[in-house]
C-alpha positions in Angstrom: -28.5 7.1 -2.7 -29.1 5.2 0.3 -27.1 2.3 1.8 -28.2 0.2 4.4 -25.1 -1.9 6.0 -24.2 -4.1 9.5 -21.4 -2.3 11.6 -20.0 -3.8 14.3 -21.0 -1.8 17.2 -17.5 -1.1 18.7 -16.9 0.6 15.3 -20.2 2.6 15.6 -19.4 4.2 19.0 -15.6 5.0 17.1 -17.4 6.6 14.7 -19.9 8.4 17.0 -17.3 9.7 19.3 -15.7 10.9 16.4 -18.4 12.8 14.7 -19.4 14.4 18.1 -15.9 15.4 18.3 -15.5 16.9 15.0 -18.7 18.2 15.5 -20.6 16.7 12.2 -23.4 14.0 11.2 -22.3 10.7 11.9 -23.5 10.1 8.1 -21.0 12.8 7.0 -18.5 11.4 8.8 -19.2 7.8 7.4 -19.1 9.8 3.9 -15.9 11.3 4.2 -14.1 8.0 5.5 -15.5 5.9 2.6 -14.6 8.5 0.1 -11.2 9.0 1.3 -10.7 5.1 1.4 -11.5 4.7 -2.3 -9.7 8.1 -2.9 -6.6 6.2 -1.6 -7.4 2.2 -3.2 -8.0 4.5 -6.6 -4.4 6.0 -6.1 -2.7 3.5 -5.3 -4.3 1.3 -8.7 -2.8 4.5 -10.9 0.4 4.7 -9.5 0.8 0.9 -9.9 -0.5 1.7 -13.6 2.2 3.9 -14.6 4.9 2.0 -12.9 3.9 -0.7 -15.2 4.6 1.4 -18.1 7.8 3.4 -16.4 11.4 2.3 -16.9 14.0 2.3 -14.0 16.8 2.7 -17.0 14.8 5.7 -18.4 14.1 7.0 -14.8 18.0 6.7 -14.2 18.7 8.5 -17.4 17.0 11.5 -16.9 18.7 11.6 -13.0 21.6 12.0 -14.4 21.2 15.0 -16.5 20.4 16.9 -13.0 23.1 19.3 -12.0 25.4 18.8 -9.2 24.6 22.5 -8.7 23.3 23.4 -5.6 20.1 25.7 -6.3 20.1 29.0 -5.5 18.6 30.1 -1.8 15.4 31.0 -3.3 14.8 27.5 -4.9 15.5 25.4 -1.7 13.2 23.7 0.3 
């Protein structure tokens, strides 16, 4: 599909400086932004989802079945 859009040219040179940089079309570049953009607006609308639906009480219930234990060496971060 092709889209045909105004950027301001400030922006443009960003983005041109960029690709050149990165060494990749300026349309890929462009592509990659915008997808990432919607990947983030798209998470953000799920987590705000299931929030709806969580409960805090719930939440703090099932915190407090976690052991005191500290976990073994292996299972540390």
């Amino acid at each position: 599909m092709k889209l045909n859009t105004q950027i301001p040219d400030a922006l443009y040179q960003q983005i041109e400086t960029l690709a050149s940089k990165e060494q990749i079309p300026v349309e890929q570049l462009i592509t990659m932004a915008l997808s990432a953009q919607i990947s983030a607006w798209l998470t953000k609308d799920y987590l705000e989802e299931k929030a709806e639906k969580g409960s805090w009480n719930k939440f703090q219930k099932v915190l407090n079945k976690v052991s005191e234990q500290e976990p073994e060496d292996y299972d540390k971060l």
